[in-house]
C-alpha positions as CSV (number, residue, x, y, z in Angstrom):
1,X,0.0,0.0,0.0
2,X,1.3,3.3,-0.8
3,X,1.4,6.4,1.5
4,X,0.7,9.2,-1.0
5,X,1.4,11.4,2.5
6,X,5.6,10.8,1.6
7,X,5.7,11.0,-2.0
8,X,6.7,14.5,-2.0
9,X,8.3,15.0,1.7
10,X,8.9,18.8,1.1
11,X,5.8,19.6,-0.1
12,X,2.7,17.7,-0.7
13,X,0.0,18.9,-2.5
14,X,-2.7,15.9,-2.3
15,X,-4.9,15.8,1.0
16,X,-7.3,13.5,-0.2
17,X,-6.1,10.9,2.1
18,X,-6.3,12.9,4.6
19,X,-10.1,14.4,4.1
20,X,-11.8,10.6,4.7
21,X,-11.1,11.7,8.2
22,X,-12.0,13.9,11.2
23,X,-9.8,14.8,13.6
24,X,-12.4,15.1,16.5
25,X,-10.7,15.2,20.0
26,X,-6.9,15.7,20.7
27,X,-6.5,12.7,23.9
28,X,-3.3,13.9,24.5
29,X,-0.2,16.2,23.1
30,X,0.2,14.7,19.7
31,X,-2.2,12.2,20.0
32,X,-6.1,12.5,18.0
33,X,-9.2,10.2,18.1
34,X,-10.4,10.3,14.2
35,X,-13.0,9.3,12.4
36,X,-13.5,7.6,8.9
37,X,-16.6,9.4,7.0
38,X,-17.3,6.3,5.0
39,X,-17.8,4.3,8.1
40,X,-17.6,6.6,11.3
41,X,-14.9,3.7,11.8
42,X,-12.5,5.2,15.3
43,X,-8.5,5.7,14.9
44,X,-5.9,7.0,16.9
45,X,-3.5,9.5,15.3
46,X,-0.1,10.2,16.4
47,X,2.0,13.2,15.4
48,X,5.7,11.6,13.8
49,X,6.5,15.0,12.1
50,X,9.3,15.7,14.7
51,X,10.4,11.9,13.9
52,X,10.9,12.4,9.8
53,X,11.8,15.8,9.4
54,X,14.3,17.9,10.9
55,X,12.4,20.9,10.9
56,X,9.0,20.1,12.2
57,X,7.1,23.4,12.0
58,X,8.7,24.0,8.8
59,X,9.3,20.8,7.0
60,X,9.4,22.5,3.9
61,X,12.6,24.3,4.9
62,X,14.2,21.4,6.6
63,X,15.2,17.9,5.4
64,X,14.0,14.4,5.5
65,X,15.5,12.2,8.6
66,X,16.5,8.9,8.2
67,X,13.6,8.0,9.7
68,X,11.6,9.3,6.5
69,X,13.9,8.2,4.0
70,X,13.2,4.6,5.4
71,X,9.5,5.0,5.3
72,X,9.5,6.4,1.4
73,X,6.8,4.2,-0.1
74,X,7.8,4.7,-3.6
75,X,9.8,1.5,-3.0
76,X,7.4,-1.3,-3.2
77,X,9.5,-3.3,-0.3
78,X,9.7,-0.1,1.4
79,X,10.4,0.2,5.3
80,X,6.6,1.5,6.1
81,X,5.0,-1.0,4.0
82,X,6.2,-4.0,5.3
83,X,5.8,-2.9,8.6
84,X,2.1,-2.3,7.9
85,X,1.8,-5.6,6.2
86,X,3.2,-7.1,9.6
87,X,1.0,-5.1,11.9
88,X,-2.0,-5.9,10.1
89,X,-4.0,-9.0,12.7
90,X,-7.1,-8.8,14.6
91,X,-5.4,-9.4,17.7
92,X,-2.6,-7.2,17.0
93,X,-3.1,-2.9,17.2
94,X,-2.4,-2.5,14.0
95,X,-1.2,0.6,11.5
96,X,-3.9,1.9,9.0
97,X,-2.6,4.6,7.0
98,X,0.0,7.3,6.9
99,X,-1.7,10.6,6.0
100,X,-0.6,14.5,5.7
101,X,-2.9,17.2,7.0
102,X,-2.5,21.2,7.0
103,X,-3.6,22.5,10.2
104,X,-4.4,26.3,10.7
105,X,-1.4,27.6,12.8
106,X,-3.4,31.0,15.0
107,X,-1.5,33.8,15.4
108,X,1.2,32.6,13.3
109,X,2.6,33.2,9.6
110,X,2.3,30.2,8.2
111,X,0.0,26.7,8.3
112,X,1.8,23.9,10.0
113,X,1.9,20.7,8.1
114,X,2.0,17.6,9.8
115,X,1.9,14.1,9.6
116,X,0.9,11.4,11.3
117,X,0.1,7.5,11.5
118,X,-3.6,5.9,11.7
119,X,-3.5,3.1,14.5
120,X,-6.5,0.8,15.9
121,X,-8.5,2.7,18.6
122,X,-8.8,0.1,21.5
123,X,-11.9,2.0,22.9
124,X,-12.0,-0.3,26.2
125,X,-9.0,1.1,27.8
126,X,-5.9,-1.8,28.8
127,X,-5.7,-4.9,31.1
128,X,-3.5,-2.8,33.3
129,X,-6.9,-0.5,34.2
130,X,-8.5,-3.8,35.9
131,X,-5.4,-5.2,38.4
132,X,-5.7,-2.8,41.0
133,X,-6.3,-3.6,44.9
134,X,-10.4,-3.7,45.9
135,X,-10.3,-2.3,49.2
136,X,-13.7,-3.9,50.3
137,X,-12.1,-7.6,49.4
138,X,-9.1,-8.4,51.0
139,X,-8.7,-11.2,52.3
140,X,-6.9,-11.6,55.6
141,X,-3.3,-12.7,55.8
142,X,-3.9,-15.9,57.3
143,X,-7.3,-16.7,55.3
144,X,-6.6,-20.0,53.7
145,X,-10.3,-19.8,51.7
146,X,-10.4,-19.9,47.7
147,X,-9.3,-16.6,46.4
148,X,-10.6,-15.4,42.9
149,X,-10.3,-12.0,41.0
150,X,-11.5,-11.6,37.4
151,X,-13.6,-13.8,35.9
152,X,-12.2,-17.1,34.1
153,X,-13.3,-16.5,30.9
154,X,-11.9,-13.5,30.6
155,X,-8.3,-14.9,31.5
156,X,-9.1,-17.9,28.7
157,X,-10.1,-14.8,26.0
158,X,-6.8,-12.7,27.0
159,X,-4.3,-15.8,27.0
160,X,-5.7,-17.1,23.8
161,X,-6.2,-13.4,22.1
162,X,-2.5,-13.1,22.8
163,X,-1.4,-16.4,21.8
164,X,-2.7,-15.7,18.6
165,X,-1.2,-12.5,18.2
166,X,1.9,-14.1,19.0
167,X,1.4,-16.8,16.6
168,X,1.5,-14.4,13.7
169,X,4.7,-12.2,15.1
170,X,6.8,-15.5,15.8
171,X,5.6,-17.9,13.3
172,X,3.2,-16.1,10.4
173,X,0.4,-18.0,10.9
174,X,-3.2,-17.4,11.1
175,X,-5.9,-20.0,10.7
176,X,-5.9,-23.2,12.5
177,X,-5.0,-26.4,10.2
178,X,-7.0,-29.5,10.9
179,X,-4.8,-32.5,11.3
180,X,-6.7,-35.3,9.3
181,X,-5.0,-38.1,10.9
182,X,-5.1,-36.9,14.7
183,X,-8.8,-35.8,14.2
184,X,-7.9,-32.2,15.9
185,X,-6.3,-28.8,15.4
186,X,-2.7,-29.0,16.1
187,X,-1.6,-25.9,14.5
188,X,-1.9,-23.2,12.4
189,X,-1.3,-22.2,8.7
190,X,0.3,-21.1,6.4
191,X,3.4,-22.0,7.0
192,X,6.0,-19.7,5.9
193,X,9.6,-21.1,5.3
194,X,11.0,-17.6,5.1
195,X,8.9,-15.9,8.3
196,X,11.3,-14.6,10.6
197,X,10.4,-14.7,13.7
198,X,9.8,-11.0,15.6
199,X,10.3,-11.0,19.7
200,X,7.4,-8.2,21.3
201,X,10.2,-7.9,24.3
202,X,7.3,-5.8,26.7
203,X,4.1,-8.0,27.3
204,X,3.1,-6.0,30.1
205,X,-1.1,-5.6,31.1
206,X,-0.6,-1.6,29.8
207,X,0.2,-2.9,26.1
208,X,-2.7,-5.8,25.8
209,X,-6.0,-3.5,24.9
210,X,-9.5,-4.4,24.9
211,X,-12.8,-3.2,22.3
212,X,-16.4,-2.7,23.4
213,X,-18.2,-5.9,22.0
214,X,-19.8,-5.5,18.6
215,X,-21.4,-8.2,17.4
216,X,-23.0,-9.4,20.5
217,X,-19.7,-11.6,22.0
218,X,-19.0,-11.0,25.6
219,X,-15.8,-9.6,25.6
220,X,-14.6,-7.2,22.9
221,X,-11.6,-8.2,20.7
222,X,-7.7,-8.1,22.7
223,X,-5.0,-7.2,20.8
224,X,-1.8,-7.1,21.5
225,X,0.3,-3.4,21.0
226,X,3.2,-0.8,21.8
227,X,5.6,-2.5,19.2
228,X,8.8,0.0,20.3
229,X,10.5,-3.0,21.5
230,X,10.0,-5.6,19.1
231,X,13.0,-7.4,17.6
232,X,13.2,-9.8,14.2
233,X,15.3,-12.1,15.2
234,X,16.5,-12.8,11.5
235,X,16.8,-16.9,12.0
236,X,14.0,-19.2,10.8
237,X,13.4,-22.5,11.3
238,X,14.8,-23.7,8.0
239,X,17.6,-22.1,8.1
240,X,18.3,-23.3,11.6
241,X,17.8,-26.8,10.4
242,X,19.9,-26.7,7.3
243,X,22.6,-24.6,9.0
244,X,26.6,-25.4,9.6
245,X,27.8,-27.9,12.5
246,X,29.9,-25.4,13.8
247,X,26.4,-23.3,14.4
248,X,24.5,-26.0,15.7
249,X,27.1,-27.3,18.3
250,X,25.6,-24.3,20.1
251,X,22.3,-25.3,20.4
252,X,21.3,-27.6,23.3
253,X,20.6,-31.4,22.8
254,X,17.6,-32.5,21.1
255,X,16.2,-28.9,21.5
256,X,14.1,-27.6,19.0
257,X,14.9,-25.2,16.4
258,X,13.5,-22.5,18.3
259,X,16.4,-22.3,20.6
260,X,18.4,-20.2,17.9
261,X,15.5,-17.5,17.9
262,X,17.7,-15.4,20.8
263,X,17.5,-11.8,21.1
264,X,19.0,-8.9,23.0
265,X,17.7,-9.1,26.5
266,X,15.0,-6.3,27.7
267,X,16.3,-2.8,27.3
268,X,18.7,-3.6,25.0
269,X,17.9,-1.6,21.9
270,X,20.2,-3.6,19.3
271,X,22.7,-6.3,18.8
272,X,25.6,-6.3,16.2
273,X,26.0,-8.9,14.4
274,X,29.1,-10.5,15.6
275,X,27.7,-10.3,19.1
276,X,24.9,-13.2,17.8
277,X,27.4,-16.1,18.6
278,X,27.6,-14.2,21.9
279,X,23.7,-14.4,22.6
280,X,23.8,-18.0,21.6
281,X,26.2,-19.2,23.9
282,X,24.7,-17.4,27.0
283,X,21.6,-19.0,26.2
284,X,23.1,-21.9,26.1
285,X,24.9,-20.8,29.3
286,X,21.7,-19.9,31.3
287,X,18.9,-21.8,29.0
288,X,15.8,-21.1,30.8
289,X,16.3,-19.8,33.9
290,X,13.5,-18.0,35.8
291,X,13.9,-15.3,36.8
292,X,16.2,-14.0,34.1
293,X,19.7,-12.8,34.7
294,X,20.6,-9.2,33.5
295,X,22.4,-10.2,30.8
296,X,20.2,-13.0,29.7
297,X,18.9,-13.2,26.4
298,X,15.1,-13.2,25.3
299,X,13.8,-16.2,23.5
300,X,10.3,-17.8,23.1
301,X,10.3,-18.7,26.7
302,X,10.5,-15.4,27.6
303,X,7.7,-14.4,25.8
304,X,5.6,-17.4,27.0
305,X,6.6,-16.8,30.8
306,X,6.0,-12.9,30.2
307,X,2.4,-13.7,29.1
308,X,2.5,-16.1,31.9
309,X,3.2,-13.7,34.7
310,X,-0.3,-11.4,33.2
311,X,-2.9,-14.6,33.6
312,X,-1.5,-15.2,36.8
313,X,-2.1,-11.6,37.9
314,X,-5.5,-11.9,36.5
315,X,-6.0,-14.7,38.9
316,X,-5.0,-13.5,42.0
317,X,-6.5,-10.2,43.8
318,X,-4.1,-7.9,43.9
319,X,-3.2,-6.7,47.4
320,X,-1.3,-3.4,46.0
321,X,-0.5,-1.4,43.2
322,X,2.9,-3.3,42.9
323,X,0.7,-6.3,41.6
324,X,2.9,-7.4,38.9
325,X,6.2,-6.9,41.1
326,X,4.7,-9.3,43.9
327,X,3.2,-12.1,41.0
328,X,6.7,-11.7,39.9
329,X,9.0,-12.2,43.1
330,X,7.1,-15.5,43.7
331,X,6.9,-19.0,41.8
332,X,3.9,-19.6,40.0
333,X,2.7,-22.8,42.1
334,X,2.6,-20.3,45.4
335,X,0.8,-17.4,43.3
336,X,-1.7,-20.1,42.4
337,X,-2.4,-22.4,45.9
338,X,-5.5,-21.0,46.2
339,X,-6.7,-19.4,43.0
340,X,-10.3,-20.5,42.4
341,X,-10.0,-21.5,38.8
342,X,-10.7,-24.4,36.5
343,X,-7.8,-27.2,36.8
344,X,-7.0,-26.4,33.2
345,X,-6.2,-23.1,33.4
346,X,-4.0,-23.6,36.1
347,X,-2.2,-26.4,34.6
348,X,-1.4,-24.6,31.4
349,X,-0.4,-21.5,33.2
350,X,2.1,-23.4,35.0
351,X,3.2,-25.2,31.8
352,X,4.1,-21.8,30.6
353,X,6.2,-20.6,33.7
354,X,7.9,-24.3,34.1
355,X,8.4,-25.8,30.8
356,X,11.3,-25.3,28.8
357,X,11.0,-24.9,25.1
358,X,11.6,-28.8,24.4
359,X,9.1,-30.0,27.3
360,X,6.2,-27.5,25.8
361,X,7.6,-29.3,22.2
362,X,7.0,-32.7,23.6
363,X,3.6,-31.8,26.0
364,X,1.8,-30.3,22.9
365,X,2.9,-33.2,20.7
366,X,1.6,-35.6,23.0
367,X,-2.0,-34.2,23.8
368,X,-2.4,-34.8,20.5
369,X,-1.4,-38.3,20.5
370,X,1.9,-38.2,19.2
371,X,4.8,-39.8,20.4
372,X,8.3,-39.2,18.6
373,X,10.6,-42.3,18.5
374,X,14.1,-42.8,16.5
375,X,12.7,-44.5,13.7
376,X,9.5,-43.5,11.7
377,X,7.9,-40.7,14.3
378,X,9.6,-37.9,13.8
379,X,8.6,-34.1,15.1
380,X,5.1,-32.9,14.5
381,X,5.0,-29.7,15.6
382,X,7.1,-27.2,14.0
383,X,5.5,-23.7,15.2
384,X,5.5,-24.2,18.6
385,X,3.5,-21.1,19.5
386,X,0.6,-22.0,16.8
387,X,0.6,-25.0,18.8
388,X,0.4,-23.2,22.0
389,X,-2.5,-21.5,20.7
390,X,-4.6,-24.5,19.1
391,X,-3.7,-26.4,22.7
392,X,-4.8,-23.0,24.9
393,X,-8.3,-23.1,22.3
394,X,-9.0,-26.5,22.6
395,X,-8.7,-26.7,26.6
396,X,-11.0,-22.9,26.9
397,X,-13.7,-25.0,24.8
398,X,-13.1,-27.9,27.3
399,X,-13.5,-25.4,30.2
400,X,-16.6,-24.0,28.2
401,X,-18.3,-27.4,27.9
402,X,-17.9,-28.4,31.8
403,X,-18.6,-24.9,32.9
404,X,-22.2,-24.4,31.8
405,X,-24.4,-21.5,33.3
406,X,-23.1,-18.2,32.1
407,X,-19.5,-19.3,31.4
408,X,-21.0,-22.0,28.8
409,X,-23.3,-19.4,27.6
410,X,-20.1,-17.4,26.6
411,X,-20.2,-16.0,23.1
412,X,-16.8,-15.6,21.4
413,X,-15.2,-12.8,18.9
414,X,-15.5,-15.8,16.4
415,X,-18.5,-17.4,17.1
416,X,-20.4,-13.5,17.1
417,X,-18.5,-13.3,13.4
418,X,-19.4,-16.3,11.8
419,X,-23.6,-15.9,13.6
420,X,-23.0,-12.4,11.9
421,X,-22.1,-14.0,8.6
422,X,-24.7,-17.0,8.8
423,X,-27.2,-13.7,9.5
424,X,-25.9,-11.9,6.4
425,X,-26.1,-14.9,4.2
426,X,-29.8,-15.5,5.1
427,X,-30.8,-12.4,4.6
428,X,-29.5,-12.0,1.6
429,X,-31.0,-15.2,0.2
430,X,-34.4,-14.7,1.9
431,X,-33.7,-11.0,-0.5
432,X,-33.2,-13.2,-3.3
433,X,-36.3,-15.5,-3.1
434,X,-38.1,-12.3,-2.9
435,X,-36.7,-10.7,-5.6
436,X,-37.0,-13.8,-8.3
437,X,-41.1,-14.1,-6.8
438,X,-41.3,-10.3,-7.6
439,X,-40.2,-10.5,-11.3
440,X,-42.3,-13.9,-11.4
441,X,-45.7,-11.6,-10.8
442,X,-44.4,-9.1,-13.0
443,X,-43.8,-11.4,-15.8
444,X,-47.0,-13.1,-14.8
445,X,-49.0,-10.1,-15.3
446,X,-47.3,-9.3,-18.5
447,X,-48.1,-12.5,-19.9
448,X,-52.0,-11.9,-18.6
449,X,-52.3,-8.8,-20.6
450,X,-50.2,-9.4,-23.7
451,X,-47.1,-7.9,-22.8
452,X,-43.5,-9.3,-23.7
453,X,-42.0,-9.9,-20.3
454,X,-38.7,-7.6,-20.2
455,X,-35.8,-8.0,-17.5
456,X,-34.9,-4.8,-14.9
457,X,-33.0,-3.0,-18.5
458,X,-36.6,-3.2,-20.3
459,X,-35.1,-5.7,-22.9
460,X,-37.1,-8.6,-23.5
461,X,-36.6,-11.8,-22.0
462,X,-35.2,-14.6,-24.3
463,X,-34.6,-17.8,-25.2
464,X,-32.0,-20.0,-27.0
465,X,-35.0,-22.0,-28.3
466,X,-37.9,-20.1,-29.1
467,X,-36.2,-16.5,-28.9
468,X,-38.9,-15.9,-26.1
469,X,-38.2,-16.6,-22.3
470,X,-41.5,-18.7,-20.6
471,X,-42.5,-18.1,-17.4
């Protein structure tokens, strides 16, 4: 997609893109809720003027940054167009459009152009809104009763919202694939052999947002945003496999490809190349060890434990605004003795926090009924975190199922899509039958009086045979 907003940096001339919006309310410095007049559809806009050229109240007298030269979407493979192509999922905040606007500068000589980027508008505010102490509930320091805090379907719909997400950013995948032979979902497609894998590096509850229901579901899509932090860890699967011995000596025994996906840890803005050997051997140094050392690198685990850490905050009350700090200082088995949930939830949660990349390899694989051996049975999960997913979705339709009352009842972002599309395609039969028994009186009554039936042009109606249609 092209951003007609950069094709002439110094001055541009076309605002159409820019007039299929309204700016309505500035939310903060910088920051707009928009509109889309075709659809009243809600955007965020941020200013990035002061990000792509020098001179942001006069761009025309300035220059582009680097920034902007990287973003130039004359290039087909340009820098911004890829990065929309990747931010584009349902469970992802993603980036809409790039557009240029003229705003009326008041008591000053000129009009200030600026420019800024269309993101999704999470209208439901962020998970980090809903883990705060309750003053009226706290239980007492030696209470030893059942403890709950928000409701278990709404932990099921964040961990698998996120999963999802996830799936797409570390493997490119997006539908669940039915495994013919097993009978079940085991992963998800397509399968990319040229997806490189990008790290998030800051799952935190203030970057996983929330919508206001629209179809009728219960809970609003959860997406998954604030991609500052993101790393491409530039090592797929298939190159890991077909890769040199002298690589591979570094990676642990029979652990799966995955292991080479190794990042910078947290905080660190970017590696150099050389320093990747580095990376691999502290990871094989420190492996997956919880919690992380300083210098630690950030692999899949990490992700998976960081996600880990919000469930379980989700599930225990929090006794103070350091709610994340306290889930954090303690293992996951104390932070869980006497969480009131489903055995399900609480066992994958663990499996998350515990489990090291090879023992969620082989856990996933067998669920499914498959056992690897030396000779015929080799892996069968190759995406581990599309497995993850189709694993976390299959056990929340479990929980579902035995749950009954209101958490059976549950309607899902899916489920409200596809009744919304079963609704739509019923309708718009039921508006064909009607239509066909229209033009059947029509040409009925034409016949009656002697008329040549004619279609909705006024030509008459024909027939290969007889030149004349029958009705």
């Amino acid at each position: 997609m092209a951003f007609p907003a950069f094709d002439n940096p110094w001055h541009v001339d076309d605002l159409r893109p820019s007039m299929q919006y309204d700016f309505t309310t500035e939310l903060s410095p910088g920051v707009w809720k928009v509109y889309r007049r075709a659809d009243r559809a809600e955007f965020l806009a941020h200013d990035i003027t002061d990000q792509v050229f020098t001179n942001p109240e006069q761009p025309w007298l300035g220059t582009p940054t680097e920034t902007c030269e990287l973003m130039h979407p004359l290039d087909p493979d340009g820098f911004l167009t890829v990065i929309q192509k990747i931010l584009h999922h349902e469970n992802l905040v993603s980036l809409r459009d790039v557009i240029y606007v003229r705003r009326t500068n008041f008591g000053g000589p000129y009009n200030r152009e600026r420019w800024y980027t269309l993101w999704d508008f999470c209208d439901a505010g962020n998970l980090g809104n809903l883990l705060f102490p309750d003053p009226k509930n706290q239980p007492a320091p030696d209470d030893t009763a059942k403890t709950k805090h928000l409701p278990e379907a709404l932990c099921w719909h964040v961990l698998t919202s996120v999963l999802r997400g996830l799936a797409w950013l570390h493997d490119g995948t997006v539908t669940l694939e039915w495994n013919a032979d097993l009978a079940r979902y085991v992963e998800m497609e397509p399968r990319d052999p040229d997806w490189q894998p990008i790290f998030h590096r800051n799952i935190t509850p203030a970057n996983i947002f929330f919508r206001h229901p629209r179809r009728g579901e219960s809970y609003g899509l959860c997406k998954l945003g604030n991609f500052g932090a993101a790393f491409v860890t530039g090592y797929n699967a298939v190159a890991a496999e077909a890769d040199t011995d002298e690589i591979q000596k570094l990676a642990p025994p029979q652990g799966p490809r995955a292991r080479y996906n190794v990042v910078p840890p947290q905080g660190q803005a970017t590696s150099d190349l050389e320093d990747l050997y580095t990376l691999r051997e502290k990871d094989w140094k420190y492996t997956d060890t919880h919690p992380p050392w300083a210098d630690q690198p950030y692999t899949l685990v990490s992700e998976y434990r960081a996600l880990g850490e919000i469930i379980q905050a989700m599930m225990v009350p929090p006794a103070d605004r350091n709610h994340m700090t306290t889930i954090r200082a303690r293992s996951v088995r104390v932070n869980l003795a006497r969480a009131d949930y489903s055995d399900e939830l609480r066992r994958f949660v663990q499996q998350l926090m515990e489990m090291s990349l090879y023992e969620l390899l082989t856990h996933v694989e067998l669920e499914a009924g498959w056992r690897r051996n030396s000779t015929d049975r080799g892996p069968l999960v190759t995406n581990l975190t599309s497995a993850l997913y189709a694993n976390a979705l299959g056990r929340y339709e479990e929980f579902r199922y035995r749950a009954g009352g209101e958490d059976g009842r549950l309607v899902t972002t899916f489920e409200a899509v596809r009744r919304e599309q079963d609704e739509d395609a019923w309708r718009a039969h039921q508006y064909q039958q009607a239509d066909a028994r229209l033009h059947q009186i029509v040409d009925a009554q034409d016949k009656r009086s002697g008329d040549q039936p004619t279609d909705h042009l006024g030509n008459p109606k024909t027939t290969a045979g007889s030149g004349t249609q029958t009705v």
